[in-house]
C-alpha positions as a Markdown table, in Angstrom:
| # | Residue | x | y | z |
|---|---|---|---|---|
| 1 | Unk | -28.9 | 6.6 | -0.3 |
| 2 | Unk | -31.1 | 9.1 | -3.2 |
| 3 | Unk | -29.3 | 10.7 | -5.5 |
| 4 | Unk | -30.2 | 14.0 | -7.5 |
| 5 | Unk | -30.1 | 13.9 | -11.4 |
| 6 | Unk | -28.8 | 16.4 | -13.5 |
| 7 | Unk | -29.2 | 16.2 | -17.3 |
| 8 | Unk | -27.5 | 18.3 | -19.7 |
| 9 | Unk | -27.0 | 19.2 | -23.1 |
| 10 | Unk | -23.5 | 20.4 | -22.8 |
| 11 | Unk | -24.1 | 24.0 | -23.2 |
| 12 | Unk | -22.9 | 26.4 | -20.8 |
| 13 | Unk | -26.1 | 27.1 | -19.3 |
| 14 | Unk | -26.8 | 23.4 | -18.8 |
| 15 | Unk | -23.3 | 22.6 | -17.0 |
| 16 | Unk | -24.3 | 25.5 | -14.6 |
| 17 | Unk | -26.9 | 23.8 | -13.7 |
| 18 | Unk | -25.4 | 20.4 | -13.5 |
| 19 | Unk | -22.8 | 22.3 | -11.0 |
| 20 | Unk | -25.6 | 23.8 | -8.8 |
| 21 | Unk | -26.7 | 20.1 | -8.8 |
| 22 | Unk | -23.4 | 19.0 | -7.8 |
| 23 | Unk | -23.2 | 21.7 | -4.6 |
| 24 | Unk | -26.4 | 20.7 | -3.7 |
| 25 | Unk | -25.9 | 17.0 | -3.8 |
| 26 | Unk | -22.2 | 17.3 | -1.8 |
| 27 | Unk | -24.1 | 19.7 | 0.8 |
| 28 | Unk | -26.5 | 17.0 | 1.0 |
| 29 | Unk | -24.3 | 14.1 | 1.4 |
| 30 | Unk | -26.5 | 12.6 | -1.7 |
| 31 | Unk | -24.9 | 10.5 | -5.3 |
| 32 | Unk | -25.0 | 13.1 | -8.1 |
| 33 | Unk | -26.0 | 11.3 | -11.3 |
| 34 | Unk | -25.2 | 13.2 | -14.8 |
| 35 | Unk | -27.8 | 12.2 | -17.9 |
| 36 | Unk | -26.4 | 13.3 | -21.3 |
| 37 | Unk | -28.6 | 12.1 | -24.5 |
| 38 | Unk | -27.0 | 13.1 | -28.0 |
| 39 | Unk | -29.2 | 12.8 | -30.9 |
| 40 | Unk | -28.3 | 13.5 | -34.5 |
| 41 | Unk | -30.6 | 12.9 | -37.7 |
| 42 | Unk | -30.6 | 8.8 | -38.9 |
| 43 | Unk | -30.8 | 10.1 | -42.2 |
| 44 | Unk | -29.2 | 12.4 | -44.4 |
| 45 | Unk | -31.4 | 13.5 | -47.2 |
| 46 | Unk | -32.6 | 9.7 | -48.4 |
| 47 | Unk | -29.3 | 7.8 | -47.2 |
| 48 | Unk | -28.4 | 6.5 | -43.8 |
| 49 | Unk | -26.0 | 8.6 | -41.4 |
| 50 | Unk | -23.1 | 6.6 | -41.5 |
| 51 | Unk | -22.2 | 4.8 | -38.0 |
| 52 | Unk | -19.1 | 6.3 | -37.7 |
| 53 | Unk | -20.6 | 9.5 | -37.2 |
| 54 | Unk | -22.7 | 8.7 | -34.7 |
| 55 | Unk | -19.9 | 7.1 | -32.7 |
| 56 | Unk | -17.8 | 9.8 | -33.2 |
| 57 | Unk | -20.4 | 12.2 | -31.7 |
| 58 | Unk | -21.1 | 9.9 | -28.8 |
| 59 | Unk | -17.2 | 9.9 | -28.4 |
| 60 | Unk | -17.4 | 13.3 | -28.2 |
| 61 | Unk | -19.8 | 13.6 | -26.0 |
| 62 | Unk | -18.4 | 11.4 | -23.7 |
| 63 | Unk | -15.7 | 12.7 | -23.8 |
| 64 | Unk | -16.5 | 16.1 | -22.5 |
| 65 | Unk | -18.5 | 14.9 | -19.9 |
| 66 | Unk | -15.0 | 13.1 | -18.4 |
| 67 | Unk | -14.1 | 16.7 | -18.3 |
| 68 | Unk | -17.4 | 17.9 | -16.4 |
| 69 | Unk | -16.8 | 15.0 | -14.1 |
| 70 | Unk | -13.5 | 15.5 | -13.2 |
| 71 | Unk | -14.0 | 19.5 | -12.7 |
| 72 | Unk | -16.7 | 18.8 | -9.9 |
| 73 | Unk | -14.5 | 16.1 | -8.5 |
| 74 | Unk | -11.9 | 18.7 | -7.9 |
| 75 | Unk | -14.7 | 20.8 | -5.7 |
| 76 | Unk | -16.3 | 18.5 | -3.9 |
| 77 | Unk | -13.7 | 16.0 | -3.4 |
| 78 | Unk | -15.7 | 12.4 | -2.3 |
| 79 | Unk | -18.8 | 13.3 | -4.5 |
| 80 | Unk | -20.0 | 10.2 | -5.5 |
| 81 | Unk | -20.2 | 11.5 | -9.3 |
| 82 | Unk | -22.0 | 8.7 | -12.3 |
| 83 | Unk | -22.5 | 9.7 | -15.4 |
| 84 | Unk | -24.4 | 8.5 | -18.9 |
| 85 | Unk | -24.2 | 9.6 | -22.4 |
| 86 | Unk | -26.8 | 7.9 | -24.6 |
| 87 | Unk | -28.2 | 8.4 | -27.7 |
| 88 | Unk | -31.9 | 9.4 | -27.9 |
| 89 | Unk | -34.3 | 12.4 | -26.2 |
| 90 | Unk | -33.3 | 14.0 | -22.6 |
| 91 | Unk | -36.6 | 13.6 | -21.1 |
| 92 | Unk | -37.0 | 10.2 | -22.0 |
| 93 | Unk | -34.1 | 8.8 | -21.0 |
| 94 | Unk | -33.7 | 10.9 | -17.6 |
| 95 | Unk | -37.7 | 9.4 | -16.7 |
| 96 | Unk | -36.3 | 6.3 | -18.0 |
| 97 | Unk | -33.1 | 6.3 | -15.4 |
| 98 | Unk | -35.8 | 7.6 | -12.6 |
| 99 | Unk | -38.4 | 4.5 | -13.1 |
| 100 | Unk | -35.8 | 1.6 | -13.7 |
| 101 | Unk | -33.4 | 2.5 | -10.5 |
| 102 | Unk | -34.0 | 3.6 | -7.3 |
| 103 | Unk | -36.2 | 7.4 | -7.5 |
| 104 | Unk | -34.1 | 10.7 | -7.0 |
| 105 | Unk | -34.7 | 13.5 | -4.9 |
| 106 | Unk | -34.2 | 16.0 | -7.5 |
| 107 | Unk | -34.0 | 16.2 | -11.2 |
| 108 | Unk | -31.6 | 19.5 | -11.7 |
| 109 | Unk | -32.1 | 21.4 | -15.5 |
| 110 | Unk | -31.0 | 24.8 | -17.0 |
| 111 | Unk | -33.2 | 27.4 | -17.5 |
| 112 | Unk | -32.2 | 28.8 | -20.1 |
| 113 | Unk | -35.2 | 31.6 | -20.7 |
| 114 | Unk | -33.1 | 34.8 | -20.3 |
| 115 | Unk | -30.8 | 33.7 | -22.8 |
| 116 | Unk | -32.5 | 31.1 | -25.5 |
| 117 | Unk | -28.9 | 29.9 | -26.2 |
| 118 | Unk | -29.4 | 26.4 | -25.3 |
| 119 | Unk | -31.6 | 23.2 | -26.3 |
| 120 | Unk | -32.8 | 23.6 | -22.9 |
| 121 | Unk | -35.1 | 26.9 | -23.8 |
| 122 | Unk | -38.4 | 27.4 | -21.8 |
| 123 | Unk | -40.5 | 24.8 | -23.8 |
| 124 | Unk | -38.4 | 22.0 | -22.9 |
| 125 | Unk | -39.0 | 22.8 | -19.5 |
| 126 | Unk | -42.6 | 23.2 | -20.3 |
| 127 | Unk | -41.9 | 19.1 | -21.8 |
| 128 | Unk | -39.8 | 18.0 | -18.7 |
| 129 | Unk | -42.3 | 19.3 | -16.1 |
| 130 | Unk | -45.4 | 17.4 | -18.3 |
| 131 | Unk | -42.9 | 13.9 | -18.5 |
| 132 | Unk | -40.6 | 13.9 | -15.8 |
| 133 | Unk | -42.1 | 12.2 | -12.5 |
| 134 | Unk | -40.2 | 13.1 | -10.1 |
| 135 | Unk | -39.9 | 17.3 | -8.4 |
| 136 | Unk | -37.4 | 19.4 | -11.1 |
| 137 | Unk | -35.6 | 22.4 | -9.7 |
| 138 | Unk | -34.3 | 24.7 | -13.1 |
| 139 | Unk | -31.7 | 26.7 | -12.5 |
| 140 | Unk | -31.6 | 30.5 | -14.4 |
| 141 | Unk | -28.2 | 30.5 | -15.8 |
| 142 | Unk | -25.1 | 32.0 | -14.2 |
| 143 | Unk | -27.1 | 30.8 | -10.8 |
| 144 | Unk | -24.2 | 29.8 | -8.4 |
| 145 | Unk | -25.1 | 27.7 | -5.9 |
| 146 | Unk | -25.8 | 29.6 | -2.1 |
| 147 | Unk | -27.2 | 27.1 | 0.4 |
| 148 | Unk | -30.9 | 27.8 | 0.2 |
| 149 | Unk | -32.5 | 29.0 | 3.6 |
| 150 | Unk | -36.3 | 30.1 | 2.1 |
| 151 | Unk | -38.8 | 29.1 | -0.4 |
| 152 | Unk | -42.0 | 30.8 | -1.6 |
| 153 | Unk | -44.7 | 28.1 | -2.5 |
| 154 | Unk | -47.1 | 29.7 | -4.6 |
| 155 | Unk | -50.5 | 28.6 | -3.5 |
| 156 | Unk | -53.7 | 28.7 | -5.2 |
| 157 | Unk | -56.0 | 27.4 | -2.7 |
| 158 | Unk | -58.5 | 27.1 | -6.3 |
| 159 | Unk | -56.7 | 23.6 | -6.8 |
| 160 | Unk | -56.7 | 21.1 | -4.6 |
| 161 | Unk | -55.9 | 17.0 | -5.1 |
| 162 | Unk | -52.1 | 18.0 | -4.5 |
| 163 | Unk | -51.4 | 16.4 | -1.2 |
| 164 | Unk | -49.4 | 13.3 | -2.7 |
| 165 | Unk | -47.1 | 16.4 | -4.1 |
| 166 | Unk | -47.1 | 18.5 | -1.1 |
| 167 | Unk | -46.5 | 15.7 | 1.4 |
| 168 | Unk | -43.0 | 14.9 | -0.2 |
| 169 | Unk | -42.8 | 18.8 | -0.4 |
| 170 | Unk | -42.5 | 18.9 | 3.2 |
| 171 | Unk | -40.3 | 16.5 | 4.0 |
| 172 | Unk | -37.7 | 17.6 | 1.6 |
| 173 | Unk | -38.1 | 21.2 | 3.4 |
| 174 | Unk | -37.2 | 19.2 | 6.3 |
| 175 | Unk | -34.8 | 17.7 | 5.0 |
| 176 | Unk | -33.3 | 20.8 | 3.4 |
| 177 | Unk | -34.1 | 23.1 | 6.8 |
| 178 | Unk | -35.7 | 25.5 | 4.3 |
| 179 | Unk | -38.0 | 28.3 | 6.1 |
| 180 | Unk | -41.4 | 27.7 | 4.3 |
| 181 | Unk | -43.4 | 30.4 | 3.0 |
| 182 | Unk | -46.7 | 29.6 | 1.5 |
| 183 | Unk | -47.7 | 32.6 | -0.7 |
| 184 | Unk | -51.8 | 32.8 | -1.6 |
| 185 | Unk | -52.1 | 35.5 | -4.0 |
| 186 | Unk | -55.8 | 37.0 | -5.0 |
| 187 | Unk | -56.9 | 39.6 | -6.9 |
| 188 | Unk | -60.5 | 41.4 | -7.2 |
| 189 | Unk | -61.0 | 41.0 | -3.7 |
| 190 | Unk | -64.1 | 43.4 | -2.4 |
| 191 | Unk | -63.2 | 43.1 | 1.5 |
| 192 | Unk | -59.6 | 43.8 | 1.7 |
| 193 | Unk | -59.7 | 42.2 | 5.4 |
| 194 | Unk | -60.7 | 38.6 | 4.2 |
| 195 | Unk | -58.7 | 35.8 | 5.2 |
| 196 | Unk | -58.3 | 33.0 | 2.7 |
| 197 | Unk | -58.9 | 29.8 | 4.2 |
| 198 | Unk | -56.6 | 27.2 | 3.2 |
| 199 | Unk | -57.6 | 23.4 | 2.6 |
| 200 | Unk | -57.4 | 21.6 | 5.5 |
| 201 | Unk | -56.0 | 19.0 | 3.7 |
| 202 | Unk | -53.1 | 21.0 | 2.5 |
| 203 | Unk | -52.0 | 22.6 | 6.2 |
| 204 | Unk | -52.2 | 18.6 | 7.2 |
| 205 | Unk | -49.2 | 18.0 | 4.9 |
| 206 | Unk | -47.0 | 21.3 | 4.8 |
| 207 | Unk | -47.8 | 20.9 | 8.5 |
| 208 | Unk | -44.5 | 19.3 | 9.5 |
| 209 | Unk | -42.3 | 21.9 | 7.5 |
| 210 | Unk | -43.6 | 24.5 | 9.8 |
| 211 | Unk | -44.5 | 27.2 | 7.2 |
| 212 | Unk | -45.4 | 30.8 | 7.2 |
| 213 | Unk | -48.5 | 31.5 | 5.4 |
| 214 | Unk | -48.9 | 35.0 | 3.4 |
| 215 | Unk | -51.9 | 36.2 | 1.8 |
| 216 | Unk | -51.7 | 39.4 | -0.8 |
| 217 | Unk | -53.8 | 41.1 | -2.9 |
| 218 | Unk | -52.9 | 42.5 | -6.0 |
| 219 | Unk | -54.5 | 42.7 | -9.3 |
| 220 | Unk | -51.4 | 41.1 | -11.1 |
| 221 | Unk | -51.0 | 37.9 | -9.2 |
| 222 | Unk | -47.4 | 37.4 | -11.1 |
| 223 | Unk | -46.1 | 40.8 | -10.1 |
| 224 | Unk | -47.4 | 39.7 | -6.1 |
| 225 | Unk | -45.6 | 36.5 | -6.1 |
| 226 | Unk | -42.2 | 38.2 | -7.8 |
| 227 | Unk | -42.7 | 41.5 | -5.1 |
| 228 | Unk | -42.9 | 39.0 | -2.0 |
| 229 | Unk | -39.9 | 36.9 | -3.3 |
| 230 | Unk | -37.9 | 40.1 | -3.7 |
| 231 | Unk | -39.1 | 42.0 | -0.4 |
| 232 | Unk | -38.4 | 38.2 | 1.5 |
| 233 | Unk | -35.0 | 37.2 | -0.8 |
| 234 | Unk | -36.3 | 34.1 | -1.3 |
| 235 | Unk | -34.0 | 31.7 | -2.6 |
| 236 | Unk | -36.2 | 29.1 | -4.5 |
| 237 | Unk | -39.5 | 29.8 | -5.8 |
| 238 | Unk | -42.2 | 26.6 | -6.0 |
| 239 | Unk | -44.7 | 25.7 | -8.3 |
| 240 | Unk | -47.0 | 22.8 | -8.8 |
| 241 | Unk | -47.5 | 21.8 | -12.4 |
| 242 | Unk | -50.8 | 20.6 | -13.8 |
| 243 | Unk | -53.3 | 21.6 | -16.1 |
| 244 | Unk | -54.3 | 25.5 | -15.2 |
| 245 | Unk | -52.0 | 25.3 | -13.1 |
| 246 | Unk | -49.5 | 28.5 | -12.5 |
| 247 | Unk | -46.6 | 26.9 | -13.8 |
| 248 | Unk | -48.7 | 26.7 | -17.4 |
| 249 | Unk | -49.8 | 30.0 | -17.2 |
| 250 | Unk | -45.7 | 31.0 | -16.8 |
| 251 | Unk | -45.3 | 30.0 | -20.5 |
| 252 | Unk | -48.0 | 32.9 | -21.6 |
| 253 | Unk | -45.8 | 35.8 | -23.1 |
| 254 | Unk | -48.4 | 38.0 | -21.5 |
| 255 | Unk | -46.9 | 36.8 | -18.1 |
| 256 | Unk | -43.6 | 39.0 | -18.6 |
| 257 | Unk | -43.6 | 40.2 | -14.5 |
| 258 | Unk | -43.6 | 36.5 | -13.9 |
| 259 | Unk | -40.8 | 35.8 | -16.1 |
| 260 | Unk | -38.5 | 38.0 | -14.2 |
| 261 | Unk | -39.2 | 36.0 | -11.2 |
| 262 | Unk | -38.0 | 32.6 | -12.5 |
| 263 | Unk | -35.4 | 33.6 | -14.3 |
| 264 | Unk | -33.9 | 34.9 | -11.2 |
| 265 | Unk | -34.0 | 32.7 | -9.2 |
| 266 | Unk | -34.0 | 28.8 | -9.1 |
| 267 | Unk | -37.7 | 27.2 | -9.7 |
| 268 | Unk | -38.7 | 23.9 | -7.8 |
| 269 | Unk | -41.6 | 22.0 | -10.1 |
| 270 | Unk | -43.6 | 20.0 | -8.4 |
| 271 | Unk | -46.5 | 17.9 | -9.6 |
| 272 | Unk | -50.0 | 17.0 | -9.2 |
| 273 | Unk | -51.2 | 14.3 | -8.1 |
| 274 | Unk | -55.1 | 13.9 | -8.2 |
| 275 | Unk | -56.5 | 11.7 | -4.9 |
């Protein structure tokens, strides 16, 4: 059986997230596995941190994620729940959990854009989604957790190379029973009545997800895609990362439309793969 990860930094906007991943994994009849890495400087000033303080802050650690553990037991009662506090650097040690046991479906983080609270602000996204192998779904904080029925893939037909990505993209809309709406949108466009024509290769592997595809014009492309998921009340919005790619142009403070699209509702990374 796969299992979703969920790391987190122990911040409130982190455990949301690990709780959506908890929801998601009991609706799925999946393992939920927790990462926690604690990390604390080895020196202080030109001496060694003493070893007692690092155990106590591992302790610590551990010891609220007991807590975390036994709150999602009480609402999902036969969860299978794991979880691992070690010392080091989040992404690391979640790609490092991912490649030496079997692959997850999903690794779950907090987005924590709206707020900036937490360790787990926009540029570690940016960092997870450039060394994290597997698909990442970040969750805006205060999310709860709602079945999800719909998902807007952005599309830029500009890109191709992505059909290692998109083929595990459509079976886990399968999987999931998610309607499938493929969003392709332009701007600059002379004849209004022009069809996009997308790859062949890419309706060959969204084929068995069934989706709906959508074409708009508009001459903000991040105000098109956050209209269409507000107008359809789409319930994740998906991304592929890579370099160029949407996803990096998210991280542009220019991109402020497109910001109030992801931090509304939950994001699902997924990457490219080149053929």
């Amino acid at each position: 059986m796969s299992y979703i990860i969920a790391a987190t930094d122990l911040s409130a906007v982190a455990d949301n997230a690990v709780h959506y991943a908890a929801a998601l994994a009991a609706a799925q009849r999946l393992d939920l596995v927790i990462m926690n890495a604690f990390s604390m400087p080895l020196m202080i000033g030109d001496v060694p941190a003493p070893a007692s303080i690092i155990n106590d802050a591992q302790v610590d650690a551990e010891n609220k994620i007991r807590e975390l553990e036994k709150v999602i037991a009480t609402r999902h009662p036969g969860l299978a729940i794991s979880s691992h506090v070690i010392y080091g650097n989040a992404i690391e040690i979640v790609e490092h959990y991912a490649q030496s046991h079997r692959r997850p479906l999903l690794a779950v983080l907090g987005n924590s854009i709206a707020t900036e609270s937490s360790a787990w602000f926009f540029s570690t996204l940016k960092t997870a989604a450039n060394e994290l192998s597997v698909p990442i779904i970040a969750v805006p904080p205060d999310t709860q957790y709602k079945t999800p029925g719909s998902a807007c893939f952005a599309l830029d037909i500009a890109r191709e190379n992505t059909v290692i990505s998109l083929d595990m993209f459509a079976a886990l809309c399968t999987r999931l029973q998610l309607t499938l709406h493929v969003l392709n949108v332009q701007k600059d466009v002379l004849n209004r009545d022009n069809v996009s024509v997308i790859p062949d290769q890419v309706k060959k592997a969204l084929a068995p997800a069934n989706p709906h595809y959508h074409f708009r014009y508009e001459e903000d492309i991040d105000l098109g895609i956050d209209r269409f998921c507000t107008e359809h009340n789409v319930d994740w919005l998906v991304v592929v990362h890579g370099k160029y790619s949407l996803f990096e142009g998210l991280f542009h403070r220019s991109h402020t439309k497109a910001l109030a699209a992801i931090t509304r509702i939950p994001m699902l990374i997924l990457h490219e793969h080149h053929s």
